[in-house]
C-alpha positions in Angstrom: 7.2 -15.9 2.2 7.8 -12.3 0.7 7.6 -9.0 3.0 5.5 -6.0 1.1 7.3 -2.6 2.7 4.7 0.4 2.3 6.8 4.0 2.8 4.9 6.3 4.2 1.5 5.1 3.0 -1.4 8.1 2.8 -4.6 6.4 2.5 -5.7 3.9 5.0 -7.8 2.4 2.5 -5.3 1.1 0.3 -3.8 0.3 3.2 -6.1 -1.7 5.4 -6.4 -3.8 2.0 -2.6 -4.5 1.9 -3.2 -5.6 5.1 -6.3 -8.1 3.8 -4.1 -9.5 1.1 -0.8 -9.9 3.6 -3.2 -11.9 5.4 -4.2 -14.0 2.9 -1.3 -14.3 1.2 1.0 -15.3 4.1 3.3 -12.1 3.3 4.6 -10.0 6.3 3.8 -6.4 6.1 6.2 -3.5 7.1 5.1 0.1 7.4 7.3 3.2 7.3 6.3 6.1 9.2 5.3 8.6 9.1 1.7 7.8 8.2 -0.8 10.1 6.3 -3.5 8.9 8.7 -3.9 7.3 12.2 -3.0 3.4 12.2 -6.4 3.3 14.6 -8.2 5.5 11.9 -11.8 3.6 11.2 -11.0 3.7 7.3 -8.1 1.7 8.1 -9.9 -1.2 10.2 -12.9 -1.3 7.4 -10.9 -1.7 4.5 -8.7 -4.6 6.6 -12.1 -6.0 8.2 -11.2 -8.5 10.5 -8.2 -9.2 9.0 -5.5 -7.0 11.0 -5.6 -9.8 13.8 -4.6 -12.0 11.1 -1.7 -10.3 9.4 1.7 -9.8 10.5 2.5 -6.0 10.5 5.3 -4.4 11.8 5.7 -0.6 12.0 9.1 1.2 11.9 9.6 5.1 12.2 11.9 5.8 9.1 13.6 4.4 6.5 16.7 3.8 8.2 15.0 1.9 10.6 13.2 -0.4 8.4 16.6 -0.5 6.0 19.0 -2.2 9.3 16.0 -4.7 10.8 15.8 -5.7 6.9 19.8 -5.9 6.7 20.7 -9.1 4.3 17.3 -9.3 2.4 16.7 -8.1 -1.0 14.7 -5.1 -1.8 13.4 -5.0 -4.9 11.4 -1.6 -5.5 8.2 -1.3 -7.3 8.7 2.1 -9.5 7.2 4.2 -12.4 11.0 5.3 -13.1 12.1 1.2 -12.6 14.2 -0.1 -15.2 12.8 -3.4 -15.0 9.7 -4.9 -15.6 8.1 -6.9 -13.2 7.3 -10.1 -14.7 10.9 -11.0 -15.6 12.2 -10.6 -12.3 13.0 -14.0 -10.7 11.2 -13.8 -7.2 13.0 -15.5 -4.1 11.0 -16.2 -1.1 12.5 -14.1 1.3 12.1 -10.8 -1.1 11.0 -7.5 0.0 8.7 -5.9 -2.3 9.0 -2.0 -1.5 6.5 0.7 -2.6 6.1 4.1 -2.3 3.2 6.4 -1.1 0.4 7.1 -3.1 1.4 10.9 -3.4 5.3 10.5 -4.3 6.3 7.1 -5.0 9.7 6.5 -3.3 11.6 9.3 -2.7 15.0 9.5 -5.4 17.3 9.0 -2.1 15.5 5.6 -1.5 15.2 4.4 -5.2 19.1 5.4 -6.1 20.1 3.4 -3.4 19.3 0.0 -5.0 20.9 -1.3 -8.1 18.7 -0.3 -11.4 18.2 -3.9 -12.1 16.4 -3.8 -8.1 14.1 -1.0 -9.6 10.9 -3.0 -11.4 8.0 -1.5 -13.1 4.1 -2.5 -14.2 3.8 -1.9 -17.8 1.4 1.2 -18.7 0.0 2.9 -21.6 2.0 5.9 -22.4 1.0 9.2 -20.6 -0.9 6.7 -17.7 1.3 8.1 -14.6 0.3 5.3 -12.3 -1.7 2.3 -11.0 -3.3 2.6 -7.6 -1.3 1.5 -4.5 -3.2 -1.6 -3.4 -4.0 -3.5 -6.7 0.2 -2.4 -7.8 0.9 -4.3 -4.5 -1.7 -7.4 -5.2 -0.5 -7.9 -9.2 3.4 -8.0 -8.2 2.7 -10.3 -5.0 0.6 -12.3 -6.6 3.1 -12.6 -9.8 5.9 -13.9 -6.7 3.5 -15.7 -5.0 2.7 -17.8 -8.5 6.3 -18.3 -9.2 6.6 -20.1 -5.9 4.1 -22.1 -6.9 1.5 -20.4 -3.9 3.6 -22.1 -1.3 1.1 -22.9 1.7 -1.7 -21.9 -0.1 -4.9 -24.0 -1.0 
């Protein structure tokens, strides 16, 4: 199934509900640090529910981190400034979808480091700057997911 990679999330809201639809979408979740909030925060467990026993999250404390226990995968970066949009990428099953925080996107260190045709965008009206964190994260999963036919899903 696909990974969704959050860096440095800042609202445990959007992301207890990445962590619902991991969950239900059989996708492993991988969290950057540093945080904008504390993983035990109460925001956090509402949003997920009952869900966080459910979903496979792993935690890792910087990029670097997350970029050599992800060595051999592809990253493909979700990105206002992508070059790419999402719905003619060809998803494989082992992809990692990366996003950036709510507040920055992906820093330009992190984004440059993939190939342009790596960087995919939602489509927007002009002048829109962009789409909330958590439903960005359900459209392109979902988009994988359906071009997998929802492998093991009923």
């Amino acid at each position: 199934m696909f990974h969704i990679a959050l860096f440095e999330p800042k609202i445990a809201p959007n992301t207890g509900n990445i962590i619902r639809l991991a969950a239900n979408t059989g996708c492993k979740l991988h969290i950057i640090e540093p945080m904008g909030f504390d993983f035990e925060e109460k925001k956090l467990r509402r949003a997920g529910l009952d869900y966080h026993d459910l979903a496979n999250v792993s935690r890792y404390p910087d990029y670097a981190a997350f970029s050599a226990a992800m060595a051999g995968k592809r990253i493909l970066a979700l990105t206002t400034k992508g070059s790419k949009p999402y719905q003619q990428q060809r998803f494989q099953a082992d992809d990692i979808l990366l996003f950036g925080s709510e507040t920055a996107g992906l820093p330009e260190t992190v984004r440059d480091s993939l190939a342009p045709e790596l960087r995919l965008r939602l489509p927007m009206q002009p002048g829109a700057r962009s789409l909330n964190l958590a439903n960005t994260v359900a459209i392109v999963c979902y988009e994988a997911w359906r071009q997998h036919d929802f492998a093991g899903g009923v």
